[in-house]
Residue frames as qw, qx, qy, qz and C-alpha x, y, z in Angstrom:
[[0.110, -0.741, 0.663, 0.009, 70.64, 105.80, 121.31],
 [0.633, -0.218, 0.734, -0.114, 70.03, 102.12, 121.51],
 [0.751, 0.601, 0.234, -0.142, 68.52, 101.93, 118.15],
 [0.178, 0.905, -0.366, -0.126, 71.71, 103.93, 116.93],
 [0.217, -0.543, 0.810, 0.049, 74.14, 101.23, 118.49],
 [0.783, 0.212, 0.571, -0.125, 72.00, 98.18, 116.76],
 [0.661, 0.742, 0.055, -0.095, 72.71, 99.83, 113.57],
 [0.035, -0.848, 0.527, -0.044, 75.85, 100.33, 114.29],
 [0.423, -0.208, 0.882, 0.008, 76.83, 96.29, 115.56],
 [0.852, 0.281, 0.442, -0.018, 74.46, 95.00, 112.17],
 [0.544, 0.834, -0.097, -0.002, 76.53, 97.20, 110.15],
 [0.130, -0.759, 0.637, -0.006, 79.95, 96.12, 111.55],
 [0.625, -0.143, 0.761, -0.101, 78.83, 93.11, 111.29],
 [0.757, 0.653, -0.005, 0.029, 78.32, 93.21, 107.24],
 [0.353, 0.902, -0.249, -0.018, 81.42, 94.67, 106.83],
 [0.787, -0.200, 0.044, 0.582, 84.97, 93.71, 106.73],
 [0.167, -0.722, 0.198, 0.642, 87.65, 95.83, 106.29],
 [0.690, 0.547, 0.436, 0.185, 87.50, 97.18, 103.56],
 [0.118, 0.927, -0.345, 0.089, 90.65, 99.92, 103.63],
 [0.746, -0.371, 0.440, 0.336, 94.09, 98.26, 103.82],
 [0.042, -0.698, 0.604, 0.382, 97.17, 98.20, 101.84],
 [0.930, 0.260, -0.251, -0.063, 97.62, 96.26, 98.88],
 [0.952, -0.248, 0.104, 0.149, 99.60, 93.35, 99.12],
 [0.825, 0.219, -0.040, 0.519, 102.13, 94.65, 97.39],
 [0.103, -0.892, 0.179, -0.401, 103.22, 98.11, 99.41],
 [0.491, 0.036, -0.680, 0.544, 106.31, 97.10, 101.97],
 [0.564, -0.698, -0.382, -0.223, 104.95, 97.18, 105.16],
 [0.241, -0.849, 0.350, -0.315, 106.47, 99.25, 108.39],
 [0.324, 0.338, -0.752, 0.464, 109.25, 97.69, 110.39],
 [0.675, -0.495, -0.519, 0.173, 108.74, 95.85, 113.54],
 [0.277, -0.480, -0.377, 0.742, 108.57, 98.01, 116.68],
 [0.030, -0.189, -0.169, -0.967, 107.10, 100.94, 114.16],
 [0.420, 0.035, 0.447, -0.789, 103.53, 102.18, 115.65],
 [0.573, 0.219, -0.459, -0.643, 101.74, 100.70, 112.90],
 [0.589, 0.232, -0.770, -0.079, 102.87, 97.49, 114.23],
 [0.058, -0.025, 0.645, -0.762, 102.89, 98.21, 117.89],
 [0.443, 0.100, 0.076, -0.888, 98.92, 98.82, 117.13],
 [0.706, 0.210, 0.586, -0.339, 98.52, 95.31, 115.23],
 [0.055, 0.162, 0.712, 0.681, 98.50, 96.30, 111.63],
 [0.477, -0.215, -0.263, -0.811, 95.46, 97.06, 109.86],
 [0.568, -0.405, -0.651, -0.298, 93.69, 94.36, 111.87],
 [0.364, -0.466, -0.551, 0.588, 94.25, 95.23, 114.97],
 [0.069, 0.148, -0.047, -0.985, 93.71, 99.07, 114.12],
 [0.395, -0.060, -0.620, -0.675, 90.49, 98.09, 112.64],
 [0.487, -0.224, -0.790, 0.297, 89.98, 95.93, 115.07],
 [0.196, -0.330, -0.410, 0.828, 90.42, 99.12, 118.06],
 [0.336, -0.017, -0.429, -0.838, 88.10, 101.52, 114.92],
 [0.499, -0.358, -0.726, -0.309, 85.15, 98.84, 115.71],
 [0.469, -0.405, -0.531, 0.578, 85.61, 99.24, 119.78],
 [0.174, -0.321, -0.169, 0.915, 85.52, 102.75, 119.20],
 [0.307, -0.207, -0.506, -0.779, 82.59, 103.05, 117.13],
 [0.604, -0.501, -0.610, -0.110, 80.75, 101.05, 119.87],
 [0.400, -0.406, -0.384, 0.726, 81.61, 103.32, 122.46],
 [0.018, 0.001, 0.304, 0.952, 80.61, 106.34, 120.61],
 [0.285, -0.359, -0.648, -0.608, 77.73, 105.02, 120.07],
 [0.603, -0.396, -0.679, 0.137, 77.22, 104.67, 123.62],
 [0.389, -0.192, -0.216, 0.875, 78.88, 108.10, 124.72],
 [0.079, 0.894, 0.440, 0.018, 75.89, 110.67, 125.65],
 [0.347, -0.618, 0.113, 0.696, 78.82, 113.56, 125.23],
 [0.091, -0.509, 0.617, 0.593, 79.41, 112.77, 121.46],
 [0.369, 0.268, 0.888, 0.061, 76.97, 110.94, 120.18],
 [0.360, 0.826, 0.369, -0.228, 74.80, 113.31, 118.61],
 [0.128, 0.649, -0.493, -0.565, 77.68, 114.73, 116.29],
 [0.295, -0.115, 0.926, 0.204, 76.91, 111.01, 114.92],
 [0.472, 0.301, 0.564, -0.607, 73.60, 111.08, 114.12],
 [0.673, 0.697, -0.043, -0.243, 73.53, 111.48, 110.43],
 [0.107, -0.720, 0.603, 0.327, 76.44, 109.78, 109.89],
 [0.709, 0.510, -0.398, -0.280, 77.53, 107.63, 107.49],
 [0.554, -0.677, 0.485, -0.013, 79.12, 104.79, 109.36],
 [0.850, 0.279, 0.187, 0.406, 80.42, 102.70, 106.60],
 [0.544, 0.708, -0.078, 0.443, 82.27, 105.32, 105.21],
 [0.359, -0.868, 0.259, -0.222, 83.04, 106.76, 108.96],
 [0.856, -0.425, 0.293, -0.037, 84.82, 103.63, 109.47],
 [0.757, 0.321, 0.104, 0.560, 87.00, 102.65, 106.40],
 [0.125, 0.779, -0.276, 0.548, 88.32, 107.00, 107.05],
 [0.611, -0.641, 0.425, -0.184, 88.92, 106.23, 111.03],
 [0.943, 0.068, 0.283, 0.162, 90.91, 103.09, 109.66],
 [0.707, 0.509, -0.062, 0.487, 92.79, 104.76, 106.81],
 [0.247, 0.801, -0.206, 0.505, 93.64, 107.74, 109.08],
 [0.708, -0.572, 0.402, -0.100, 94.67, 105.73, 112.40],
 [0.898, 0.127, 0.252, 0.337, 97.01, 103.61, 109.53],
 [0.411, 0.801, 0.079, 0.427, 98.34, 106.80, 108.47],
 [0.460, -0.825, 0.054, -0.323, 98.71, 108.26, 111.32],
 [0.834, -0.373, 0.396, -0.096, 100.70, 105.20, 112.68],
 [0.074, -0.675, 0.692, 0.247, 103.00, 105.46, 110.11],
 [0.675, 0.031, 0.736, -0.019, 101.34, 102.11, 108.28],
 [0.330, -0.221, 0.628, 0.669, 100.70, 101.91, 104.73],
 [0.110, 0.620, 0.743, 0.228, 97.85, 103.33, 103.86],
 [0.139, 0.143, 0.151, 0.968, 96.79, 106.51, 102.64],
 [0.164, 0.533, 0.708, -0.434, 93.88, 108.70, 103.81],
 [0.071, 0.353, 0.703, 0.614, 91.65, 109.35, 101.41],
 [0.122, -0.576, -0.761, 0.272, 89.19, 111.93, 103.19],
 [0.077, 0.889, 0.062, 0.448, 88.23, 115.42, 103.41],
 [0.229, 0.450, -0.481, 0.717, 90.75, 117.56, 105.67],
 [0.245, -0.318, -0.776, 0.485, 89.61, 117.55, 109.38],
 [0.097, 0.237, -0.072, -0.964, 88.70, 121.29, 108.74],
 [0.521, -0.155, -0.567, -0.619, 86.23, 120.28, 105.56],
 [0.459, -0.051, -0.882, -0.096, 85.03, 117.08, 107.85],
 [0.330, -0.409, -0.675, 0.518, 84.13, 118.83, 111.04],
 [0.071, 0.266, 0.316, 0.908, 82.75, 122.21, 109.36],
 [0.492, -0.275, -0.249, -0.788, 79.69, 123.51, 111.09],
 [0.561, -0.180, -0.734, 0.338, 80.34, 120.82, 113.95],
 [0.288, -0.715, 0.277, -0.574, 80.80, 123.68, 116.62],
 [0.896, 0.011, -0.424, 0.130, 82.72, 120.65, 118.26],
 [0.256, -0.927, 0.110, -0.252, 84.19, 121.35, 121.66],
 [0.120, 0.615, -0.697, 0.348, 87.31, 121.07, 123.48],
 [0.524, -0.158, 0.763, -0.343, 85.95, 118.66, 126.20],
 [0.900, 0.269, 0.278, -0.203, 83.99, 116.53, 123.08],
 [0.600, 0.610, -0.517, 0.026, 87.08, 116.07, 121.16],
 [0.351, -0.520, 0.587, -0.512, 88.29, 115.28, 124.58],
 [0.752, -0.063, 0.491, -0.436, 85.75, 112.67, 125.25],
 [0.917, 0.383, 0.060, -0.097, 86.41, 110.78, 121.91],
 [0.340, 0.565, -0.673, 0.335, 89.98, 110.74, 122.29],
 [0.312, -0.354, 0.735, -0.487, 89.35, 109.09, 125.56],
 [0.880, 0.147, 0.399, -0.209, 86.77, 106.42, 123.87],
 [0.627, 0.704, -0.332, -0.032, 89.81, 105.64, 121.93],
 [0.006, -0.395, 0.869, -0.298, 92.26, 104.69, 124.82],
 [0.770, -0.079, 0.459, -0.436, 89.11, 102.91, 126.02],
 [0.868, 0.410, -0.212, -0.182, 88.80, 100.92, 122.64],
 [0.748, 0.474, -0.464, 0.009, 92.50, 100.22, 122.98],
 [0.501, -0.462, 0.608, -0.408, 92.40, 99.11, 126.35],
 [0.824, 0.170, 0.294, -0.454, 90.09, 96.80, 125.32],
 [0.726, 0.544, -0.419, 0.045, 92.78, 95.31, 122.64],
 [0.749, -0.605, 0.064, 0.263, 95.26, 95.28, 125.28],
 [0.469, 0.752, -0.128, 0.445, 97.21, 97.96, 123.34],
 [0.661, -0.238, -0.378, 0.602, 100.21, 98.84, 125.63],
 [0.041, -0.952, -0.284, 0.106, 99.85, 102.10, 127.41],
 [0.181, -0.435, 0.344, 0.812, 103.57, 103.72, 125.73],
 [0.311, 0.179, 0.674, 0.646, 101.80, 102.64, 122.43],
 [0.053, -0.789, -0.612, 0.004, 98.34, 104.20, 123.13],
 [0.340, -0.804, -0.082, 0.480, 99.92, 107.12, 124.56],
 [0.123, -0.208, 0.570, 0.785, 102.44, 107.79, 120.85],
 [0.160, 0.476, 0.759, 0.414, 99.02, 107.24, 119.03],
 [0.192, -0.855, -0.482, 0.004, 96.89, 109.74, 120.86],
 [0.369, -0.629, 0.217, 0.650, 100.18, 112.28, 120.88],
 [0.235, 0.077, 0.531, 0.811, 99.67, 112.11, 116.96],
 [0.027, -0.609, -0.775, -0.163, 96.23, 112.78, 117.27],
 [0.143, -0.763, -0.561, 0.288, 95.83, 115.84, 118.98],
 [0.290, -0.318, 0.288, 0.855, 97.02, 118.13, 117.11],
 [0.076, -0.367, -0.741, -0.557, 94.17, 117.52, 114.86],
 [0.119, -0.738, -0.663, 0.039, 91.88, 119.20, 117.12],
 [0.034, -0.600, -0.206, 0.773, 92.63, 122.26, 116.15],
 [0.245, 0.022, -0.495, -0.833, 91.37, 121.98, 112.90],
 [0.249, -0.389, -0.864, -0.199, 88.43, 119.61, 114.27],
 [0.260, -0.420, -0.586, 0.643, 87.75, 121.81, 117.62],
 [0.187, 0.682, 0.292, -0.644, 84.57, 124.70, 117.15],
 [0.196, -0.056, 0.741, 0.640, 84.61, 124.20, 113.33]]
């Protein structure tokens, strides 16, 4: 597990963000979630917090193992900017395709929705904003849940 999270903080540490809206796409009104959240940096920002928690979460960790976390990270980015009503388009396989052959449970979808509020505790996201983010979210676990 420890080894896991080392890779994990040298590889966040290469990277910048490397999903975001070009410069020229009009960006969301003030007070929209997108904004509430930060923009892409702050969403990115909460996407880094929550990769280190993951990494750290004996519940959910092992659905990680083989993952790709470069790519895991620019999709958690585009689809928390999506999501949030920002300007950026996810670009991924469906939850369905992405979670195929998971056998992913109700209490581990659970648990990683909850190292998410953690992450954006940790931002000092406001708990109405956390709360609209994680209200778009679950719905997705019924294509992500026992897949």
């Amino acid at each position: 597990m420890r080894v896991l999270a080392i890779i994990l903080i040298s590889l966040l540490a290469l990277w910048g963000c490397r999903s975001g809206p070009p410069e020229s796409q009009p960006q969301p009104p003030d007070g929209s979630l997108f904004v509430e959240l930060g923009g892409l940096a702050g969403i990115s920002r909460v996407v880094d917090g929550l990769l280190f928690r993951i990494a750290d979460d004996q519940r959910i960790v092992h659905h990680f193992a083989e993952a790709d976390f470069e790519r895991l990270r620019i999709q958690l980015i585009e689809q928390l900017c999506t999501e949030s009503g920002g300007p950026c388009q996810y670009q991924g396989d469906s939850m369905a395709e992405a979670h195929a052959g998971m056998s992913i449970t109700e209490s581990e979808f659970q648990a990683m929705l909850e190292d998410l509020a953690a992450a954006m505790d940790e931002e000092g996201i406001a708990p109405a904003t956390q709360r609209r983010l994680l209200t778009r979210l679950r719905p997705l676990g019924r294509d992500i849940i026992a897949h």
